[in-house]
DSSP file (Angstrom, degrees, kcal/mol; ACC not computed):
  #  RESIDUE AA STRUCTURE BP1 BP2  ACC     N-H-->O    O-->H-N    N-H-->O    O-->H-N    TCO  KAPPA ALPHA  PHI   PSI    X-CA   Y-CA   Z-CA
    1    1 A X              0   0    0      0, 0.0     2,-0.4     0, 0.0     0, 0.0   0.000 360.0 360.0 360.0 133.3  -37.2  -12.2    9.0
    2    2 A X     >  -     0   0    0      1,-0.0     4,-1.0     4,-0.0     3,-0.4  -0.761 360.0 -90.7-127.8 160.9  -37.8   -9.4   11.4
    3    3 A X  H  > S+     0   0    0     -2,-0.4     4,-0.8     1,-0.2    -1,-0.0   0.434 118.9  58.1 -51.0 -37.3  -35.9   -6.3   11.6
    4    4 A X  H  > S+     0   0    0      2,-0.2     4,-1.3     1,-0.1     3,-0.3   0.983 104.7  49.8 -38.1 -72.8  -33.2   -7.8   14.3
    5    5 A X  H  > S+     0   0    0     -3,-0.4     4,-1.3     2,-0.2    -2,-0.2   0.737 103.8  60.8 -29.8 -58.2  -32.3  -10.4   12.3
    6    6 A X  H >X S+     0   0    0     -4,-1.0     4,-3.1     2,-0.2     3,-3.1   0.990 116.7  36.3 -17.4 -86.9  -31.7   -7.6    9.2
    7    7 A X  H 3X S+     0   0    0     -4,-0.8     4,-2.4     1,-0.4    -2,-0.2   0.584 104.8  61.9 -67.6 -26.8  -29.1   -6.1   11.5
    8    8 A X  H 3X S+     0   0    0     -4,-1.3     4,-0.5     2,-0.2    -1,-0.4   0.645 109.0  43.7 -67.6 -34.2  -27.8   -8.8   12.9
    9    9 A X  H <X S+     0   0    0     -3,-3.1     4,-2.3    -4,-1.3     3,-0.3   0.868 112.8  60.2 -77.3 -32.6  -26.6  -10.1    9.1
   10   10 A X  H  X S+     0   0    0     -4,-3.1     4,-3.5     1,-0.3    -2,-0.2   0.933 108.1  35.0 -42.1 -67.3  -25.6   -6.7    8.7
   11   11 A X  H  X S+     0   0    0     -4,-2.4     4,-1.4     2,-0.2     5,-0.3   0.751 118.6  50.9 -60.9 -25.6  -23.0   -6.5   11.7
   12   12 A X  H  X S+     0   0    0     -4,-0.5     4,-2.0    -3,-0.3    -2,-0.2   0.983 114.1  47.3 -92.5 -59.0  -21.7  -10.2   11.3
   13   13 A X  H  X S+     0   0    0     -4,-2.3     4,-1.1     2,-0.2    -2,-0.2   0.790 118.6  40.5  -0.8 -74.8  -21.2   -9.3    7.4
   14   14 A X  H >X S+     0   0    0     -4,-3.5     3,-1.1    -5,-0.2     4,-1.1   0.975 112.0  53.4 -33.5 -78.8  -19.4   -6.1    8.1
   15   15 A X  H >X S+     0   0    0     -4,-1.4     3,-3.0     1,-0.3     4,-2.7   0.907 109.3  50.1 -43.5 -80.6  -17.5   -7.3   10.9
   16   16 A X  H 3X S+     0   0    0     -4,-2.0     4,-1.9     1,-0.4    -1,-0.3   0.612 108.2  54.8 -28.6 -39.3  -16.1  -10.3    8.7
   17   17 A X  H << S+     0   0    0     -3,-1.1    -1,-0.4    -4,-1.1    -2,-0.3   0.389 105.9  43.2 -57.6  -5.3  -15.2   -8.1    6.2
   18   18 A X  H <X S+     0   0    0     -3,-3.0     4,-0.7    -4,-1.1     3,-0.4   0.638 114.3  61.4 -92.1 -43.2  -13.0   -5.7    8.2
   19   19 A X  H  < S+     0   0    0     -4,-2.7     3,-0.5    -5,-0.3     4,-0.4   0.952 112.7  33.8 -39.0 -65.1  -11.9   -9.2    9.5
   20   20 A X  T  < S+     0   0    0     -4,-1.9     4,-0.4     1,-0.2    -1,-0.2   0.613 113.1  55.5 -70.4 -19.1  -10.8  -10.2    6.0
   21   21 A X  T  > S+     0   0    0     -3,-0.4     4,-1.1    -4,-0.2    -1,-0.2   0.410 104.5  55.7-101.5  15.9   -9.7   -7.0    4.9
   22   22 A X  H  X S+     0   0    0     -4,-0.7     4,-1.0    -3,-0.5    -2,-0.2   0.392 106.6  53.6-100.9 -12.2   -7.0   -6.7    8.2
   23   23 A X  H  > S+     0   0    0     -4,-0.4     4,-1.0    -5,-0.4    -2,-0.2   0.849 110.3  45.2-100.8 -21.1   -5.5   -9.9    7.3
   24   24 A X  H >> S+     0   0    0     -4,-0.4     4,-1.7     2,-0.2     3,-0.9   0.999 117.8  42.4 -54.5 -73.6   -4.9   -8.6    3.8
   25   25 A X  H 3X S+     0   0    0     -4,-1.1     4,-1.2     1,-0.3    -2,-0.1   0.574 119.5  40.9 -36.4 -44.7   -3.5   -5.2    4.9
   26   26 A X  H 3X S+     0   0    0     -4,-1.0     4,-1.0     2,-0.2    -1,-0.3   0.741 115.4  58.5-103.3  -4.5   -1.4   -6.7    7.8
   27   27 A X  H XX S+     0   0    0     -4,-1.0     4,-1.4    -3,-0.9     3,-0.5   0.899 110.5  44.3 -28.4 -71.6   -0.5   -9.8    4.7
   28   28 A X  H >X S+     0   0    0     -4,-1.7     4,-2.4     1,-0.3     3,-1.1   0.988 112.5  50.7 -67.8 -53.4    0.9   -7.0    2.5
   29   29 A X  H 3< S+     0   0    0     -4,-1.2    -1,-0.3     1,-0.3    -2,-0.2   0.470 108.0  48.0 -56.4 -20.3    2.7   -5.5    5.2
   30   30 A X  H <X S+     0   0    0     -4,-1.0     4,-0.6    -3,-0.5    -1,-0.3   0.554 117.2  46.0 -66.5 -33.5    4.5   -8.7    6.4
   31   31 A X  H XX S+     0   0    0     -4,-1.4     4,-0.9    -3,-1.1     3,-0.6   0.960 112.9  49.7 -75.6 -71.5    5.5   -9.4    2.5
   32   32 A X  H 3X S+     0   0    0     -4,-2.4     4,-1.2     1,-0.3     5,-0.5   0.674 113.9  47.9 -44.0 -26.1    6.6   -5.7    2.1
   33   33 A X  H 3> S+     0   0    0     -5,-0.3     4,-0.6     3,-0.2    -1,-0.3   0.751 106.2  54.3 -73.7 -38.1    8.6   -6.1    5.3
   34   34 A X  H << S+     0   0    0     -4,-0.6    -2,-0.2    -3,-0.6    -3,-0.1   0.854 113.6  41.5 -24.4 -89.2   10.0   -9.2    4.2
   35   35 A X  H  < S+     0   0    0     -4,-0.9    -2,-0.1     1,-0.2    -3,-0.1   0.700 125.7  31.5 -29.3 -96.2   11.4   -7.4    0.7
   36   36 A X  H  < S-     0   0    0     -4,-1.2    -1,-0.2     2,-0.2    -3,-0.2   0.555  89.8-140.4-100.3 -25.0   12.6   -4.1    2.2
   37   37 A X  S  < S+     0   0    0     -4,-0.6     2,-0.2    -5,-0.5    -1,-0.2  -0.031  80.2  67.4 115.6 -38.6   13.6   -5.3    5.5
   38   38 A X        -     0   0    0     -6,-0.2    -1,-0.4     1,-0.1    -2,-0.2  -0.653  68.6-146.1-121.6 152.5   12.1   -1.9    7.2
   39   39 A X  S    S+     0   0    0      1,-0.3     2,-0.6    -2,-0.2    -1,-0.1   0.577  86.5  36.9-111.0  -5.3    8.4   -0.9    7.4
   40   40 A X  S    S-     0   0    0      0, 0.0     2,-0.9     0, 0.0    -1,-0.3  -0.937  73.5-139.1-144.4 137.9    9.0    2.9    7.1
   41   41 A X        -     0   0    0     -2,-0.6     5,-0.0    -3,-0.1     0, 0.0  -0.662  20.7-149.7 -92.7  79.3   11.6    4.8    4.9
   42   42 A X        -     0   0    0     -2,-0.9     0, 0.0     1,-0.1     0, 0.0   0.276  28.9-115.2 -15.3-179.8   13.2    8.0    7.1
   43   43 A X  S    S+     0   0    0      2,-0.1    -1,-0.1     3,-0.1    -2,-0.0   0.148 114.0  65.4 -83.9 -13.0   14.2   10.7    4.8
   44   44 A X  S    S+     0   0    0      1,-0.2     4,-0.1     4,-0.0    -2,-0.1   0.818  97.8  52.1 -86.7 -23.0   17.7   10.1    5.8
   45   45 A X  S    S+     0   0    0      2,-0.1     2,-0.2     3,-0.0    -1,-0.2   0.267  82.5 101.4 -98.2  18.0   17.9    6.6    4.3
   46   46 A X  S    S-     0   0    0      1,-0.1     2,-0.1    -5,-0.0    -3,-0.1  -0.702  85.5-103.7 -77.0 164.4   16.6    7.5    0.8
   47   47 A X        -     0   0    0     -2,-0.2     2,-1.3     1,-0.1    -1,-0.1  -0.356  28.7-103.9 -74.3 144.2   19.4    7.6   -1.2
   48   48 A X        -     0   0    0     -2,-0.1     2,-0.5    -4,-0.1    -1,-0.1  -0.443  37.4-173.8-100.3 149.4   21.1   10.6   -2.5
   49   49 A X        -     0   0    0     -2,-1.3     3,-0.1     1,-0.1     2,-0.0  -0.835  23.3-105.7-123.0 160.8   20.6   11.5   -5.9
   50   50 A X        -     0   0    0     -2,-0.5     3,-0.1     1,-0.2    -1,-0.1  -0.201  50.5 -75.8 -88.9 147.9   22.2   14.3   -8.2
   51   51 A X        -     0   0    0      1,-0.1    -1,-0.2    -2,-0.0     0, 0.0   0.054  53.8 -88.0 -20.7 133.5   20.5   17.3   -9.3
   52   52 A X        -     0   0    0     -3,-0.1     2,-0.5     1,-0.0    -1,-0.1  -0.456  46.4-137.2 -34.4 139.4   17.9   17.4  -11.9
   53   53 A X        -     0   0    0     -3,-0.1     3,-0.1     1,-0.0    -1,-0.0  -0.899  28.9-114.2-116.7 125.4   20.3   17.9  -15.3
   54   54 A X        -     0   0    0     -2,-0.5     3,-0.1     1,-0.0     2,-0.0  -0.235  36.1 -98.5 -56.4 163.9   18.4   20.8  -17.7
   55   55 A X        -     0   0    0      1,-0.1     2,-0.1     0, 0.0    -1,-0.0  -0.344  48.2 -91.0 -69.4 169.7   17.2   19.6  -20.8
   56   56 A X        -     0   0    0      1,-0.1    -1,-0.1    -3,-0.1     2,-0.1  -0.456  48.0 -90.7 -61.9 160.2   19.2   20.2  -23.7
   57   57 A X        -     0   0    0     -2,-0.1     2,-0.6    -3,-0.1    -1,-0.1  -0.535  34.3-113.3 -74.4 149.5   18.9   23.3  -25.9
   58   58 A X        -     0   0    0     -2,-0.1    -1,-0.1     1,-0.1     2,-0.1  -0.779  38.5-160.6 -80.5  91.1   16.5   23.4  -29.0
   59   59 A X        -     0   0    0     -2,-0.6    -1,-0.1     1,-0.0     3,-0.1  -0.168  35.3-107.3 -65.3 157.1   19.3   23.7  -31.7
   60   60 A X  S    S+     0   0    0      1,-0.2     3,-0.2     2,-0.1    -2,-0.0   0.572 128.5  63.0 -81.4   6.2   17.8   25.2  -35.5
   61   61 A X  S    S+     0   0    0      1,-0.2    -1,-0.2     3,-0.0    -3,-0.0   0.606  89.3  61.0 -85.5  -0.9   18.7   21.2  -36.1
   62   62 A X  S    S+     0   0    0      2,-0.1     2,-0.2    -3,-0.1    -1,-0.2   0.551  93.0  92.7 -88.6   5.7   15.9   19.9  -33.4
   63   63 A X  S    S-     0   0    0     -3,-0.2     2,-0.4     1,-0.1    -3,-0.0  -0.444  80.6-116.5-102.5 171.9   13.1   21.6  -35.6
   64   64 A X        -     0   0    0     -2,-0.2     2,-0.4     2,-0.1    -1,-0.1  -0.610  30.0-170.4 -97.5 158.1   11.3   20.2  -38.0
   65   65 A X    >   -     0   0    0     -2,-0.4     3,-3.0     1,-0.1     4,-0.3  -0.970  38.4-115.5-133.2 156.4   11.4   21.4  -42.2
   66   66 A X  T 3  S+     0   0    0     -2,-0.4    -1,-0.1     1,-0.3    -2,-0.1  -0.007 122.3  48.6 -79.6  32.6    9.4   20.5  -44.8
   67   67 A X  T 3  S+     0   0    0      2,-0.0    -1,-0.3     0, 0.0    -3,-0.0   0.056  89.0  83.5-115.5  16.8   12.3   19.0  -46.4
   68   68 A X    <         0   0    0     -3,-3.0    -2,-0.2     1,-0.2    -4,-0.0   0.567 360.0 360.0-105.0 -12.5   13.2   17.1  -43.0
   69   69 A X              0   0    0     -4,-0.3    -1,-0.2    -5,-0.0    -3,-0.1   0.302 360.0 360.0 -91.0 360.0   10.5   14.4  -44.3
């Protein structure tokens, strides 16, 4: 097998695999269009969502006692 030949499996290998992984890639992207309808999500059509709500406060009932066991 001479050193052409080498290079030659190399590129045909390669090549087929970028082959196979652009039919995955444009695969997901035809299912994911499907679903959402759109292939890219503005910032103006996410939804709007309420504030972050603080946590509640640490009451002396949130702690633990050694009689709380």
């Amino acid at each position: 097998m001479s050193q052409h030949d080498v290079h030659q499996y190399i590129v045909s290998y390669s090549t087929m695999g970028l082959l196979i992984l652009s039919i995955f890639v444009a695969g997901g992207a035809y299912v994911y269009y499907k679903r959402c309808g759109k292939l890219a999500v503005s910032a103006a059509d996410t939804p709007i969502r309420s504030p972050p709500q603080k946590p509640p406060r640490a009451t002396a009932s949130t702690y633990a006692t050694p009689h709380s066991f």
